[in-house]
N, C-alpha and C positions, 0 to 999 in steps of 0.2 A: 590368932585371928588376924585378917589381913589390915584392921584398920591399926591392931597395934605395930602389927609389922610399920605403917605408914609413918605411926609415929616415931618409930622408933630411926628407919629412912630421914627425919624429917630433922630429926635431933643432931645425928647425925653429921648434918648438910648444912648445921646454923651456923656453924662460922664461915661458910663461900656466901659471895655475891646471889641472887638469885639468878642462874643461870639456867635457862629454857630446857625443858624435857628432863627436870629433877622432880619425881615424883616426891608428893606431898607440901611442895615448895611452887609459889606461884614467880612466875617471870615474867613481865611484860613483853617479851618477847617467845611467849611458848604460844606455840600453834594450837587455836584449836576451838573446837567445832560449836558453830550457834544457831546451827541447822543441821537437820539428819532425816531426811522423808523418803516412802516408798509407796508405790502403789499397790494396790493389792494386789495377791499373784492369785492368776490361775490358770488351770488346766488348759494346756496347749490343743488348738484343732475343737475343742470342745465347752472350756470355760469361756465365765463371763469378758473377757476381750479376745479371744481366737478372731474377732474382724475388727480388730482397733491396730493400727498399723504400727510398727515399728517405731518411728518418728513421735508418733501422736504419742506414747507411753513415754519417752523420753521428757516431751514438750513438758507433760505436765508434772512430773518430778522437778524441772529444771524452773518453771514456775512457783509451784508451789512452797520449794526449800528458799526462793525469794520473798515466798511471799508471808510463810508461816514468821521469817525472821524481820519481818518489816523492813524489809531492804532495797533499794533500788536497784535493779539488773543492773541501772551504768554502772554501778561502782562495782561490779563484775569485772575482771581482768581478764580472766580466761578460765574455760570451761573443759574439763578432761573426759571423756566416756569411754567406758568400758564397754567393747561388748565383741561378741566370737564371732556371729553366723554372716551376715548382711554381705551382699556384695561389696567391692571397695573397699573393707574395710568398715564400712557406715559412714566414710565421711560426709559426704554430701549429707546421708538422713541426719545427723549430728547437726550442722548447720541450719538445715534447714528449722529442726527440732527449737534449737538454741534464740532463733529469731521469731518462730512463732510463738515462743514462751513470752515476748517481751524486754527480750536482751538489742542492746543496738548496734546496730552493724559494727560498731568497734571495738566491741566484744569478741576475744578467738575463741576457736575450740578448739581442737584435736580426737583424735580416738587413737585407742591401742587395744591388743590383743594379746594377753599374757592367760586363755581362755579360761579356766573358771574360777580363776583370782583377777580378772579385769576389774573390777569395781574396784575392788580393793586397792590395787597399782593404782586407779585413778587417783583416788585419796590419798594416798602414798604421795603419788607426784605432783600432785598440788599442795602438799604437805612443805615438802623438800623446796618447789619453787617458793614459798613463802617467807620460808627460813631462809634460803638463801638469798634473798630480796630482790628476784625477778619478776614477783607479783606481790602484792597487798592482799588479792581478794582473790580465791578462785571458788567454783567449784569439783570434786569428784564425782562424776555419776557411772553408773552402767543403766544396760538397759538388752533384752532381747526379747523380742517376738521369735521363740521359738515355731509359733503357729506359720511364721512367712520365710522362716529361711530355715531351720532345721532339719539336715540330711538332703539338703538341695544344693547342687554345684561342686560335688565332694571328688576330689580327681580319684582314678582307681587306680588301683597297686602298678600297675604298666604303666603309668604316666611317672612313674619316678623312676631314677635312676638306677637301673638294676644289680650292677657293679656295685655301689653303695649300700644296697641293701643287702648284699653278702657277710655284712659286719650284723651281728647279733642284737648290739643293742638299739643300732639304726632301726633295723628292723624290728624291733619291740614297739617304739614310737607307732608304729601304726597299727598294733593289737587294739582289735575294738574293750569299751571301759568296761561292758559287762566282764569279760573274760580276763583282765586288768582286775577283776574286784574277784572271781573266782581263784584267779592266781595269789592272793592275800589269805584271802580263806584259807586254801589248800597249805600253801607255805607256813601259816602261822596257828594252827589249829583253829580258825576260827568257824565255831559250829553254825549250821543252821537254826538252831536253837536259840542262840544267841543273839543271832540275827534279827529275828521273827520275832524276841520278845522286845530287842530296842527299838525296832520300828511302832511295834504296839504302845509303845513309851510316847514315841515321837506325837504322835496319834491325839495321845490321848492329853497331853501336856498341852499340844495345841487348841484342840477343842476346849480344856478349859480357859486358856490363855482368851481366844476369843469370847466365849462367851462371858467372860469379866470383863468385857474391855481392853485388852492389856496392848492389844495391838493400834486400839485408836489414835494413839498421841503419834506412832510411827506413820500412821497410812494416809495419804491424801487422796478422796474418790477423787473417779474417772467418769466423767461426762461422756459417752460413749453410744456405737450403735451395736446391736447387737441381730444378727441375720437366723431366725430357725429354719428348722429342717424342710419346711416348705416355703422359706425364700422370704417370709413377712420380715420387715424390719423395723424393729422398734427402739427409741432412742433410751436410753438404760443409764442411771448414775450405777457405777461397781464399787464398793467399798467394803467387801468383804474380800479375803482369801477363799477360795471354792475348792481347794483339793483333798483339806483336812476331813477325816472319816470318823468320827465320832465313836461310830459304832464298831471298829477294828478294833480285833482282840487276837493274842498269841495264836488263840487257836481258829481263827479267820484264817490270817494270814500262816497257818504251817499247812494249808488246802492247798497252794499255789502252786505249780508248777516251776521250775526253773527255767528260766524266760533266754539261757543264753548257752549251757550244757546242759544235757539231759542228766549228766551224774552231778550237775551242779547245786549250789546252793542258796543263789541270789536272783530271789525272782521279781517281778512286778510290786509285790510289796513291801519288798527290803533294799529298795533301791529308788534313790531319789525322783520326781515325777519330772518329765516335762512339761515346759511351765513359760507364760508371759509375762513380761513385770519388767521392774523399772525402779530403781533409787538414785540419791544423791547428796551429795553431804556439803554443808559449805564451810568454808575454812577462814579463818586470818589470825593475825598475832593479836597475842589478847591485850595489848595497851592500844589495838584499832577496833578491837569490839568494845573496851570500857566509852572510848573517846564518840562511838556510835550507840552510845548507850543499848548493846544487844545483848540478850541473857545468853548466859554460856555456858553448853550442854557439859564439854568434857575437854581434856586435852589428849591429842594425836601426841604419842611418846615417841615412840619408833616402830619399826615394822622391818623382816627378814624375809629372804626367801632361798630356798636351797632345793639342789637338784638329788635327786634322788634314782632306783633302778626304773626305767618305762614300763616295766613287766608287769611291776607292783605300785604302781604311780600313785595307788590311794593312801600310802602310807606318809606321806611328803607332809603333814603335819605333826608329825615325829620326831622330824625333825626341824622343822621347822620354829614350831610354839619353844623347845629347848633356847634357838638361835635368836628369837624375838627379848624374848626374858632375860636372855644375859646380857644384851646389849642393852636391855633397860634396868640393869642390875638388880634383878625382883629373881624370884624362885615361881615354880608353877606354883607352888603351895602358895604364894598369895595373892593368885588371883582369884578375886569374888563368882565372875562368870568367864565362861570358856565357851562363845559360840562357834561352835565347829560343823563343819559343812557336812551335811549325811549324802553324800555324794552315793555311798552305798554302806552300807549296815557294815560288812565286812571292813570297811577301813577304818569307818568310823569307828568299830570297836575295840578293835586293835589299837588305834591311836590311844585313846581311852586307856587303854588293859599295857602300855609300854609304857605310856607317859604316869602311871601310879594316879590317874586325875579322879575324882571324885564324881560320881555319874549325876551328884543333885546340882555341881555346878557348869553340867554342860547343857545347853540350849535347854534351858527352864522353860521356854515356853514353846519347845519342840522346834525341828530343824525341818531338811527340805525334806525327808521323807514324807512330810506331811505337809507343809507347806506349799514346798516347790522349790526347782533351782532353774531359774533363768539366768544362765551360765553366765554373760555378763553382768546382769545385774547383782546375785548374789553378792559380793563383797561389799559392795556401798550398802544393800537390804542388810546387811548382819550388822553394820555400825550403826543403824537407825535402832535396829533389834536388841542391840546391848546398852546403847546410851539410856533407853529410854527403860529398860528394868532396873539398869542399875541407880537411877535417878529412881524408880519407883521403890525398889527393895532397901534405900538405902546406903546403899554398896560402894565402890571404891574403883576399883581395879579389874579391867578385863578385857580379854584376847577374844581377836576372832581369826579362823585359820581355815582352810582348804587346802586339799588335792589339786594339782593339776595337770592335767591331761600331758602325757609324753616325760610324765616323771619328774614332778617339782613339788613343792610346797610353801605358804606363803602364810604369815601370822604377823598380824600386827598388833600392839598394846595399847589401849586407850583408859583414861585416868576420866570419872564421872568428877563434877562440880556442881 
């Protein structure tokens, strides 16, 4: 069991100082988290915010993780956001986002693009600045309106260097993800079958997740407008996730067509949705949340990331969760949950079926197949998603990890409290 593993970790460790990022052992100087909020995701072009803008989905993460912690935006140092699509970068939306929240202009931000482990690098990087004492307080957010920039402004194969793209693996980096997630398939046997029944998994684990509750302590609604199909518009609180399907079952989803090879095996419902949404996580050393009297979710351990083939890019938590765990001197086997990204069925399961992990402790209460993956947002959504099971179930110890687009992988370890 992982909580003996902890103690036994903990026994261990009783003769050192208590020194930050030893699990089972508290540090006044370990990072970590006393807010973790997301907003609901959904369906891009069609769900409940497809007309809530970029910005606006940010603002109210960036609010809300202030506000659920009783905290004052001044004492905000700097604000990090992940996210893929947005012109610029998003900086400006960032900013702008950051100040509409109630943050004061002496408040930074930044954004970065490490695409669909951004959220996660955010939190990372405000992790690392903390520890290293360049800030007190930050936040990690992601955020994307896949509905306003997705598949917009994409340069085409002639606008890069042609010479350069003579090299095999260069040129892999730009194989679109569907074909990226069939080249894992094919490589590593992984069946349609097997595909078809995890996403039915994902499905259905979510639909119950929701209707318990399980998602309310993670989600903050969205005061929002919403435009139908004849142009009325009417102002909408969203506080649900909208893409989860209830009613999918193995033999729904083996109906499907393959959405990317016709001899292929990953189609529309064995591959993660496009999706709107928004998280954020806030951070500081825990003898500045005792001294702020803030309850405290969990502690940020460490986090890896490692590059992998681009061909097969979905396999990069593979190696990755390995790379996470040993630097945090822990084994896969004891970690309580393992939220891992369903970027698409095919990687997802293979990650799974290599790393020997235990299928009841990955995304308990279903991942993006069902959910949704709002590329930036995803990595800060999965730390809200784990903090708050493992605080419900109990639990101890757990990873969240993803694929990343051009052949990477990223996992980091977080400890409940």
């Amino acid at each position: 069991m992982a909580s003996n593993r902890l103690n036994q970790l903990a026994s261990h460790l009783s003769g050192n100082s208590a020194l930050p990022t030893q699990i089972g052992i508290k540090s006044p100087d370990d990072v970590v988290i006393v807010s973790a909020v997301r907003t609901p995701l959904t369906k891009a072009r069609r769900g409940g915010l497809k007309d809530t803008h970029h910005e606006v989905l940010l603002s109210a993460v960036l609010r809300g993780v202030t506000e659920r912690a009783k905290l004052d935006p001044a004492m905000v140092d700097d604000v990090v956001v992940g996210n893929v699509t947005p012109p610029g970068g998003g900086a400006v939306l960032a900013r702008m986002a950051m100040l509409h929240a109630g943050f004061p202009e002496k408040t930074s931000v930044m954004t970065l693009n490490r695409q669909c482990s951004s959220g996660l690098q955010a939190v990372a990087q405000v992790a690392s600045a903390i520890r290293d004492g360049t800030i007190e307080i930050g936040i990690g957010a992601g955020v994307e309106s896949m509905t306003s920039f997705y598949g917009k402004g994409g340069m085409g194969k002639n606008e890069f260097n042609q010479e350069m793209l003579q090299q095999q693996n260069v040129a892999d980096c730009m194989i679109p993800m569907g074909i990226t997630s069939e080249n894992v398939a094919r490589d590593f046997g992984i069946t349609r079958e097997q595909q078809d029944r995890f996403s039915a998994a994902s499905h259905q684990k979510a639909a119950h997740a929701r209707k318990n509750g399980y998602f309310k302590d993670e989600i903050v609604p969205v005061k929002t407008k919403f435009i139908d199909a004849k142009g009325n518009v009417t102002q909408v609180v969203i506080s649900e996730d909208d893409g989860i399907r209830p009613e999918t079952t193995f033999e729904s989803l083996s109906k499907l067509r393959p959405a990317f090879d016709k001899s292929g095996s990953t189609t529309a419902g064995n591959a993660s949705q496009l999706t709107d949404g928004a998280g954020a996580v806030l951070l500081m050393k825990r003898r500045r949340a005792i001294e702020l009297g803030l309850p405290i979710m969990g502690k940020y351990i460490t986090s890896a990331t490692v590059g992998v083939p681009p061909r097969i890019m979905g396999v990069g938590p593979a190696y990755a969760i390995p790379a996470a765990v040993k630097k945090a001197g822990i084994s896969t086997d004891d970690l309580d949950i393992i939220e891992l990204n369903e970027a698409f069925a095919s990687q997802a399961v293979y990650c799974i079926e290599k790393l020997g992990l235990d299928y009841n402790k990955v995304n308990p209460k279903g991942g993006a197949i069902a959910i949704g993956h709002p590329l930036g947002a995803t990595g800060a959504r999965q730390v809200s998603t784990l903090l708050t099971e493992l605080k419900r179930t109990n639990k101890k110890l757990g990873a969240t990890s993803m694929c990343i687009g051009t052949g990477m992988g990223m996992c980091a370890i977080f400890e409940s409290e």
